[in-house]
C-alpha positions in Angstrom: -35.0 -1.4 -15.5 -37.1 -4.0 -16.2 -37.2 -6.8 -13.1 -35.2 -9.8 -13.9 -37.7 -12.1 -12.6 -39.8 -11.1 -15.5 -37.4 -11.3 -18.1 -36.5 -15.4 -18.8 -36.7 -15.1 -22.6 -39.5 -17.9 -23.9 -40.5 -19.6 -20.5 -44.0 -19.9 -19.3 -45.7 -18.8 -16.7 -44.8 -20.9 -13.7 -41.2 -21.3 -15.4 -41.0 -17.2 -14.2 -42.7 -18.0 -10.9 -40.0 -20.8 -10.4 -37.2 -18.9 -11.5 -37.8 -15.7 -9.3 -38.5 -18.0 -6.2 -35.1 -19.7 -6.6 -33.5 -16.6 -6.8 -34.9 -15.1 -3.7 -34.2 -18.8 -2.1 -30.7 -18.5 -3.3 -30.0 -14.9 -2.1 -30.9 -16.0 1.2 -28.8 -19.1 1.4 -26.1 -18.6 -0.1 -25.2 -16.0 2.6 -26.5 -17.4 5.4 -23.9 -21.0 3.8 -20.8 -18.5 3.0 -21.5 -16.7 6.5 -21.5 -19.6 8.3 -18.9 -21.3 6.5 -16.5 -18.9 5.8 -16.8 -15.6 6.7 -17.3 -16.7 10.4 -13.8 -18.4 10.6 -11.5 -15.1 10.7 -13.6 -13.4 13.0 -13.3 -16.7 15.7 -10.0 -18.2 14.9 -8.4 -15.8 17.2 -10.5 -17.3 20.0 -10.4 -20.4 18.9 -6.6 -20.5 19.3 -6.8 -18.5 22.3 -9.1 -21.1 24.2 -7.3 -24.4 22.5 -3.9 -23.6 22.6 -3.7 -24.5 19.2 -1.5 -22.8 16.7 -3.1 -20.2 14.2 -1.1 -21.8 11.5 -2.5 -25.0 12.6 -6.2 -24.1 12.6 -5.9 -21.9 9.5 -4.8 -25.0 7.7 -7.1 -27.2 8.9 -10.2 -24.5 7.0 -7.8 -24.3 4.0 -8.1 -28.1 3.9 -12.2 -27.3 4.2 -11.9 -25.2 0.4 -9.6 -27.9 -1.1 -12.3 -30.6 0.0 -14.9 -28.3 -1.4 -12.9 -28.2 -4.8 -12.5 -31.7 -4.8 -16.2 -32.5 -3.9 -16.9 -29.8 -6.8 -17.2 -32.7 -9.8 -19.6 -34.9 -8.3 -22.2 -32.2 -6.8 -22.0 -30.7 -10.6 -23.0 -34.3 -12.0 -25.7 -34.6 -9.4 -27.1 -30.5 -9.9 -27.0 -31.6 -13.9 -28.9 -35.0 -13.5 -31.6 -34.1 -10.5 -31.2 -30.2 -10.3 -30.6 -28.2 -7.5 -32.9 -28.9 -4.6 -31.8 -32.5 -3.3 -27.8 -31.4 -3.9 -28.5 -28.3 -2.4 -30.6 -29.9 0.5 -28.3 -32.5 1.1 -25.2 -30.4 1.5 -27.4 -28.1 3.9 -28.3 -31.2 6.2 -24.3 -32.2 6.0 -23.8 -28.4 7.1 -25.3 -28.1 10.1 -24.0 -31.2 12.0 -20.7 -30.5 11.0 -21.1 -26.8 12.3 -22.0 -27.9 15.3 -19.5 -30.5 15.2 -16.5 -28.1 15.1 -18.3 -25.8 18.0 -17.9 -29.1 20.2 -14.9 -30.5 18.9 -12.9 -32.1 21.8 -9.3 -32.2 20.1 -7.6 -31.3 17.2 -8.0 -34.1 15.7 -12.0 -33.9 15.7 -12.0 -30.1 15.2 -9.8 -31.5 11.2 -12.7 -34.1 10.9 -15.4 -31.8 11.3 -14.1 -28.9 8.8 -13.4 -31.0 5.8 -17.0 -32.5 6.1 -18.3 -28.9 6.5 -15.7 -28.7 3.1 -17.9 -31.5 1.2 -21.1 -29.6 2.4 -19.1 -26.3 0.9 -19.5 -27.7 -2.5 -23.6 -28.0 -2.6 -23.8 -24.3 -1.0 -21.0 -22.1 -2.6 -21.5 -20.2 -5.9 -20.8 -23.2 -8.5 -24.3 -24.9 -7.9 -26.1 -21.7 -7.8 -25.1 -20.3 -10.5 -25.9 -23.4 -12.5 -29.5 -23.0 -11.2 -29.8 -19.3 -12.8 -28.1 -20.1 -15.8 -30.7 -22.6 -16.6 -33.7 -21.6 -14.8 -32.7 -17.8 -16.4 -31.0 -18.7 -19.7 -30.6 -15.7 -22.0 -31.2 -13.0 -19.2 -28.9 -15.2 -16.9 -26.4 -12.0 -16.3 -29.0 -10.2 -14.3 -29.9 -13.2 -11.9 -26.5 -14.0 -11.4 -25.8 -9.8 -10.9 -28.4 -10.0 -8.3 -27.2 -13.1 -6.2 -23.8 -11.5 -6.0 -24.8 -8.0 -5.1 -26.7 -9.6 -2.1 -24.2 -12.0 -0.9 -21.7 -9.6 -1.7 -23.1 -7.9 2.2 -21.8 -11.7 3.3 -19.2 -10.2 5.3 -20.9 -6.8 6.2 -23.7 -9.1 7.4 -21.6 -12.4 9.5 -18.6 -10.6 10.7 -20.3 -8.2 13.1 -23.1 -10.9 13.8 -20.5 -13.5 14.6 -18.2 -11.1 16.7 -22.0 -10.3 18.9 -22.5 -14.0 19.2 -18.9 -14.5 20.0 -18.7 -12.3 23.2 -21.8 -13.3 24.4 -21.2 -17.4 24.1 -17.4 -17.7 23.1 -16.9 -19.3 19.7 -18.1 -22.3 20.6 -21.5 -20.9 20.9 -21.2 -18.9 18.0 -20.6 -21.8 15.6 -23.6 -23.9 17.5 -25.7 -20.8 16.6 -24.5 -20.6 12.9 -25.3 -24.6 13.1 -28.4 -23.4 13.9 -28.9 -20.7 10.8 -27.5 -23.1 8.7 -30.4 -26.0 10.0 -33.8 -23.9 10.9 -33.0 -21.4 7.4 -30.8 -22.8 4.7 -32.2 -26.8 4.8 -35.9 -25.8 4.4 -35.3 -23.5 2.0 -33.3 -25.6 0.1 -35.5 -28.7 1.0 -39.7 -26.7 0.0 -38.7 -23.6 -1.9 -36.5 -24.5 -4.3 -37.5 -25.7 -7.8 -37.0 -29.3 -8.3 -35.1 -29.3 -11.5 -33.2 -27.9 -14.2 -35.2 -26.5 -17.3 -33.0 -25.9 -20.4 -35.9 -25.6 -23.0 -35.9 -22.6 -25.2 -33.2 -22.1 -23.5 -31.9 -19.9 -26.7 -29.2 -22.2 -27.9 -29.0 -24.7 -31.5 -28.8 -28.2 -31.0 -25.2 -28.1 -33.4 -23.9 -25.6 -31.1 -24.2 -27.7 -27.4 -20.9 -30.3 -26.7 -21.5 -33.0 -25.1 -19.0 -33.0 -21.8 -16.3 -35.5 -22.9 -15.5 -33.5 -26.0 -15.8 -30.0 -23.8 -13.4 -31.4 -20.9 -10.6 -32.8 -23.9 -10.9 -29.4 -25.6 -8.0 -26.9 -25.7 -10.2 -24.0 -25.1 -11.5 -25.7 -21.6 -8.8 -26.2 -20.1 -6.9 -22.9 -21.2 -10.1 -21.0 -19.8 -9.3 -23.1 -16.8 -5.9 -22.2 -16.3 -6.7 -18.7 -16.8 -9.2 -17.9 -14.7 -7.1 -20.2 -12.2 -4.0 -17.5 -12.5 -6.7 -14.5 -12.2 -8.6 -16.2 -9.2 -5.3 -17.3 -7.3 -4.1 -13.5 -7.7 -7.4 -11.6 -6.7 -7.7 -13.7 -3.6 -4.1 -13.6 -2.9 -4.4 -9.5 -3.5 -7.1 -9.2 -0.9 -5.6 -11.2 1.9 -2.1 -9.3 1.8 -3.0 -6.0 0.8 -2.7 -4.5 4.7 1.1 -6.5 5.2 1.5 -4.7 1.8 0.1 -1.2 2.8 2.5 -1.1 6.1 4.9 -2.5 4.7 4.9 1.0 2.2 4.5 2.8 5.7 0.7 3.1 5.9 -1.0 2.5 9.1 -3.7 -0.3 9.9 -6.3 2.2 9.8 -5.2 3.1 6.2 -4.9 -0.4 5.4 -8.2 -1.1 6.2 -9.6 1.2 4.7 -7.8 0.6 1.3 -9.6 -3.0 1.8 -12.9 -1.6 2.5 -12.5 0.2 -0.9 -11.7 -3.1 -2.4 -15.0 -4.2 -1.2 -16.7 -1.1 -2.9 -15.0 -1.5 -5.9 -16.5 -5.1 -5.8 -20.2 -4.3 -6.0 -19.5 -2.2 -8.4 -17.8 -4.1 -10.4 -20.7 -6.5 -10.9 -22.7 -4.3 -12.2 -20.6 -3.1 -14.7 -20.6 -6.2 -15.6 -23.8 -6.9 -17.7 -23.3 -3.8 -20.0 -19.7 -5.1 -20.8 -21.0 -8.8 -21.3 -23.3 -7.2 -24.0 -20.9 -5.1 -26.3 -18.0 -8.1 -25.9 -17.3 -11.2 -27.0 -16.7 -14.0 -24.8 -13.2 -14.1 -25.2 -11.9 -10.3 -25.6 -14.1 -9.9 -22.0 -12.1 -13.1 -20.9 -8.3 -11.2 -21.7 -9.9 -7.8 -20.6 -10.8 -8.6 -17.1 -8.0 -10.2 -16.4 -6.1 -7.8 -18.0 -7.5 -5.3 -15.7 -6.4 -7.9 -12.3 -3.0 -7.4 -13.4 -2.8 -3.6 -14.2 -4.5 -3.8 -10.7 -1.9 -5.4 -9.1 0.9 -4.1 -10.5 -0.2 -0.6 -9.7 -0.8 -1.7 -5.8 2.5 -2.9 -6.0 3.8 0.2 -7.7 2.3 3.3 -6.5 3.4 3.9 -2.3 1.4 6.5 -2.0 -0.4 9.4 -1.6 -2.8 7.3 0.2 -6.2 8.8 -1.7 -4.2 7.2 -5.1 -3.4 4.1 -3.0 -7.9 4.1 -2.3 -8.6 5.0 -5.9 -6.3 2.1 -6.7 -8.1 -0.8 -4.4 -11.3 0.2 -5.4 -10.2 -0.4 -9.3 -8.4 -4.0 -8.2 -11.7 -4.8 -6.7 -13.8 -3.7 -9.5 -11.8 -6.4 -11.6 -12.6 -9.0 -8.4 -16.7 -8.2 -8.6 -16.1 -8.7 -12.3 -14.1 -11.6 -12.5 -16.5 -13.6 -10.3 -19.7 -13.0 -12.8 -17.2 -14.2 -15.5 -16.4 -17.4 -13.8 -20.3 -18.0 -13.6 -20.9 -17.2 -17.4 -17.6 -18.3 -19.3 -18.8 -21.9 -19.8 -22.2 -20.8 -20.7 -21.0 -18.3 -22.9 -19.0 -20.7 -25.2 -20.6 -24.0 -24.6 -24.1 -23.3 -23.9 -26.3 -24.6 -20.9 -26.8 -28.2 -21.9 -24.4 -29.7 -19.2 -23.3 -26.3 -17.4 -23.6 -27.7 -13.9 -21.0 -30.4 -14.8 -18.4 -28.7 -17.2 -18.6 -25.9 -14.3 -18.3 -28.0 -11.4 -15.2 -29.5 -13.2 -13.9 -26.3 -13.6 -14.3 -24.4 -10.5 -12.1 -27.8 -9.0 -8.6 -26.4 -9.7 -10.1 -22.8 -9.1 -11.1 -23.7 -5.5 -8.1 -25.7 -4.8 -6.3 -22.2 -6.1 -8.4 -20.2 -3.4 -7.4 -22.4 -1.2 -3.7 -21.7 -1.3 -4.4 -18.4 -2.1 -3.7 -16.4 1.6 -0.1 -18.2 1.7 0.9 -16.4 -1.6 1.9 -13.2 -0.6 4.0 -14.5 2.6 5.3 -17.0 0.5 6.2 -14.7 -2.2 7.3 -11.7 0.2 10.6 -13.5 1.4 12.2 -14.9 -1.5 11.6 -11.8 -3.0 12.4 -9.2 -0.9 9.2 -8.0 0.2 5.2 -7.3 -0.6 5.7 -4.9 -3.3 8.0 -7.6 -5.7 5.5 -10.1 -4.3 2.5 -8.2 -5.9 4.2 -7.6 -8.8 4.7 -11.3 -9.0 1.4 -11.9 -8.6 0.2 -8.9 -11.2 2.7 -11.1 -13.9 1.2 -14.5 -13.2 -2.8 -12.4 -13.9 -1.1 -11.2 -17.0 -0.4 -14.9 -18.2 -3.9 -15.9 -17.5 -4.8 -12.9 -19.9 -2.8 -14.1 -22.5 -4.0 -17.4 -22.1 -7.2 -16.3 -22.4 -6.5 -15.7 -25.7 -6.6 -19.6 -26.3 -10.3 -20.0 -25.3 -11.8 -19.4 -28.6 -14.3 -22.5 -29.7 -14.8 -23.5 -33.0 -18.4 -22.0 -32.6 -18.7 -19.6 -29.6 -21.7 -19.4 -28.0 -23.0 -16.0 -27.2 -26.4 -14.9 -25.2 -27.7 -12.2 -27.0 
């Protein structure tokens, strides 16, 4: 296979230099910013409530309210990636990072412990997914899907990576010490980076896209077709992240064990790598909104079948893996769907516009199944729920077509 870094279609020289240093820059950070910021939180919050006294409810919240600030923040960090590119955004938000790390490691109270994670929220929004992949979609343009495959293959170790890391730190210092420590990471690795390494703007020539077929954002953001793409990639995100937090209350609920649970959601995680890169090969024989309906076609059947099939336990495995294969996809959709119909003119703003509602969906995400589970009877109606509400996203999907699509072949 022929390296990505040498593939962005018509750019010079230094453009390929610049485009294969952000990626490596981005590969690094982007863990190091999701293990820090999230994928530390599960692992501690038992000790945080432990040492506190404060509820798990309570302090599960207050992060929630750290994604729904990072979907809020999303709009302006998307203006500001589009007009400067990514390096002062990106710099920025790591600088905002670190203090507010350290801030929730020292936190005296509840009250400064809510303070500290929504401002670690805000910095979310400069060091998640949505500015990076506005980065590789212009600095990679046509070849775009294998830059974005490689970022998410890497930080798709996040968790593999942070949650034994931050269970070492954690017994050695207490959680406290762990989250000073992350600070740390997040102030000696990801703000230099961000700060020297990165490329200092956004480069959209030959970018491999007619004038008559780029939008200009006000036209995009009145549009039918962005807001159903919205809403339908909302439904599939909201379900997927729903699926994977309440598959184990699922599992033994159906009578498996929390060994078996687990192990159904390390399948998931399997079936999420390698759903990515199934990804480019279906990006090339599809269009932009068949792929749309398919994928989330496939979180449905997914989640119905979870919801559906009790057991034996190697069908309930083969079964994960397949829901997560549709998770590892549908993230590299969300990075390519605006690109894919509207071009790259103003990516890092139509996207940052609509990953908003998608983060704030993310955010409420863990409380479905619970939520669901009661009312109706249990995990299995709630999954099957939550399979019907992907299958509405598919058919919505359906309404995404643009007058002109824009396709990167």
């Amino acid at each position: 296979m022929t390296p990505v870094s040498s593939r962005v279609s018509g750019a010079s020289a230094p453009a390929v230099v610049g485009a294969r240093r952000g990626l490596a820059v981005l590969c690094v950070t982007v863990t190091a910013s999701y293990g820090a910021l999230f994928y530390a939180f599960p692992v501690l919050a038992p000790s945080i409530t432990a040492d506190t006294g404060w509820s798990l409810t309570t302090v599960t919240a207050l992060f929630s309210a750290s994604q729904v600030m990072a979907g809020l923040t999303g709009i302006p960090v998307g203006r500001w990636v589009q007009a400067r590119g990514p390096r002062p955004a990106m710099a920025a938000a790591a600088l905002l990072a670190a203090p507010a790390v350290a801030a929730i490691a020292l936190a005296p109270n509840l009250w400064g412990f809510a303070v500290a994670w929504l401002v670690a929220g805000a910095a979310m929004a400069g060091l998640f997914y949505p500015p990076a992949f506005a980065a590789l979609t212009h600095w990679y343009r046509q070849d775009k899907v294998r830059a974005l495959t490689a970022l998410t293959l890497v930080t798709g170790l996040t968790s593999t990576i942070f949650a034994p890391l931050t269970a070492l730190l954690e017994g050695a210092w207490g959680w406290r010490g762990a989250y000073l420590v992350l600070a740390a990471i997040l102030l000696l690795v990801v703000v230099p980076l961000h700060a020297f390494a990165l490329p200092r703007g956004l480069s959209s020539e030959n970018d491999g896209y007619s004038g008559g077929q780029k939008k200009d954002v006000r036209s995009v953001v009145r549009s039918r077709a962005f807001w159903a793409l919205t809403a339908a990639l909302l439904l599939g995100s909201f379900t997927m992240y729903a699926v994977v937090i309440n598959i184990v209350p699922l599992l033994k609920q159906q009578g498996f064990g929390t060994t078996e649970a687990a192990w159904a959601l390390g399948m998931g995680g399997v079936g999420q790598v390698l759903g990515r890169l199934v990804y480019a090969p279906l990006e090339r024989r599809t269009g932009p909104v068949l792929r749309t309906a398919a994928v989330l076609g496939a979180c449905a059947v997914t989640t119905l079948l979870l919801a559906l099939a009790p057991g034996p336990l190697g069908l309930v495995l083969v079964v994960a893996a397949l829901a997560g294969m549709a998770r590892g996809i549908l993230t590299l959709l969300q990075a390519t769907a605006v690109a894919d119909r509207w071009g790259t003119e103003h990516y890092a703003t139509l996207n940052g516009v609509m990953h908003t509602p998608l983060m704030l969906a993310v955010a409420v995400a863990p409380w479905a199944g619970a939520a669901l589970a009661g009312p109706l009877g249990g995990y299995p109606a709630a999954f099957a729920a939550l399979g019907a509400l992907a299958a509405l996203g598919a058919l919505t999907a359906l309404a995404t077509r643009t007058e002109r699509v824009v396709t990167s072949s």
